[in-house]
N, C-alpha and C positions, 0 to 999 in steps of 0.2 A: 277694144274687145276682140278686133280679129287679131290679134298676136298671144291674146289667148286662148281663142277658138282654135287657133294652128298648134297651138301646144298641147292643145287638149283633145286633140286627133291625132299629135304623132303618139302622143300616150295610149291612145284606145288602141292603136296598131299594132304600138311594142304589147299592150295587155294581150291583143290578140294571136301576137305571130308569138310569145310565149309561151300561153296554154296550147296550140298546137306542138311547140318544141317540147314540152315537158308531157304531151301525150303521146308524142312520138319514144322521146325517153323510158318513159316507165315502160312500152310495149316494146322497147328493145331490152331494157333490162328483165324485163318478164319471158321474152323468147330465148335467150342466154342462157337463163336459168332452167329455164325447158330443155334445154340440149347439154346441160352440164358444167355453162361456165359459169364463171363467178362474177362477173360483170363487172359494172363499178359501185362502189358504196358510196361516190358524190351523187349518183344522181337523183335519190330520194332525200339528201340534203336542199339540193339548187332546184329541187320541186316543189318544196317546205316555203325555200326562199320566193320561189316564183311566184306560190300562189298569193304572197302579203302584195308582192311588188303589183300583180296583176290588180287585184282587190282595190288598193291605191291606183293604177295608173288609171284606172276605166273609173273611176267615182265622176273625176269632177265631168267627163264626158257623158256620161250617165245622166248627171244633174242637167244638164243643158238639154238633153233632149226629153228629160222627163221621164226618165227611165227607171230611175227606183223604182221601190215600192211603197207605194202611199194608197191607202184607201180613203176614194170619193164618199163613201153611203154620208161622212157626215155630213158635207160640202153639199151635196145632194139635196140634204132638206133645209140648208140655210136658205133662209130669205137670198133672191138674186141681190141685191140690194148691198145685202153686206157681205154674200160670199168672196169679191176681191178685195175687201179689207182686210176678211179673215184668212184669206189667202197671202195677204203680203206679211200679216203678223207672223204665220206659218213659218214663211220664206226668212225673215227678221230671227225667227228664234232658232233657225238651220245656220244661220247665221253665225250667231251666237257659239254657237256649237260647237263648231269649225273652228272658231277662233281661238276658243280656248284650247280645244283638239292642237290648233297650233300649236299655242305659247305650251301646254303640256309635252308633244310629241318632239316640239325644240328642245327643252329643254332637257329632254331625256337623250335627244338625239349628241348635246352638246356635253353633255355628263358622261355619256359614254367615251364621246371623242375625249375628251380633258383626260379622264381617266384611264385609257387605253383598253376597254374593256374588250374582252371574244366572246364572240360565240364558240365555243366548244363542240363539232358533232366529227363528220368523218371529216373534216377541215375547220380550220380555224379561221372564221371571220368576224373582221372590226363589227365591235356591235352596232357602230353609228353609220354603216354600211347597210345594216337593213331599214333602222330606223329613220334613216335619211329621209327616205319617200315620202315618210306621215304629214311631215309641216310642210312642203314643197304642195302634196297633193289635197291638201284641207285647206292649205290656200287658195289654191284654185275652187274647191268647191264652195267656198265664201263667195271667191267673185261670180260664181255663177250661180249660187242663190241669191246674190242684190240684182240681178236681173228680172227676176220677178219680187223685188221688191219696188225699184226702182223706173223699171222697163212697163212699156204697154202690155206684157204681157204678164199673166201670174200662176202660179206651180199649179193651182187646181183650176179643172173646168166646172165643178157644180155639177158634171152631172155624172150616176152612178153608172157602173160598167165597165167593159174596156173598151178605149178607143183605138185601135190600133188599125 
């Protein structure tokens, strides 16, 4: 699990030094155009791009520290007793999810490659170049939803609020 805990921090990274580069982007292409140039027309493309890769790159780091969005109020009134059962069932059907998310986003991703498909905008890119991310990064978030399947710990605490 640490060799995917490190993979899944150099991802939050790349998520994160991205959405800086691509808000530094737009604010130069927005001051350019304030002064009369014309900037460039990729960079609300590889913005486009950025934000799926970002979306993907920060999921499964997200999962491991519990950082979605999940609401406690139900977990909250279950019986103690059974809220970490219902809590690993939770975790089990995120699971599920993912996986098929995989074998979907695979297959899409491997349909494009076969097929040589593009994306079309102010550049032309392989489409299995964006789609790539999807099964690489829902892999990852499988293995870090069996951690509270699996693990002493589990996705929900039981109780209502935020804990942070």
């Amino acid at each position: 699990m640490r060799l995917v805990d490190r993979i899944c921090d150099v991802l939050a990274v790349f998520a994160g030094v991205s959405l800086v580069l691509i808000m530094f982007a737009i604010v130069l292409q927005a001051t350019l155009r304030t002064f009369g140039f014309s900037g460039s027309s990729h960079i609300f493309t590889f913005s486009e791009y950025g934000l799926l890769y970002i979306a993907m790159a920060a999921s499964p780091w997200l999962v491991r520290l519990k950082g979605h969005v999940f609401i406690e109020l139900f977990t909250a009134v279950l019986p103690n007793s059974f809220t970490p059962l219902f809590s690993r069932i939770v975790s089990g059907l995120c699971i599920l999810i993912c996986v098929f998310l995989v074998w979907y986003t695979g297959e899409a991703t491997f349909k494009a490659y076969r097929l040589g498909d593009t994306d079309m905008r102010s550049l032309d890119m392989p489409k299995w170049l964006l789609l790539g991310a999807m099964p690489i990064c829902f892999s990852l978030m499988a293995v870090q939803f069996s951690r509270f399947v699996f693990g002493a710990e589990t996705l929900h605490s039981g109780e209502a609020g935020v804990h942070e």
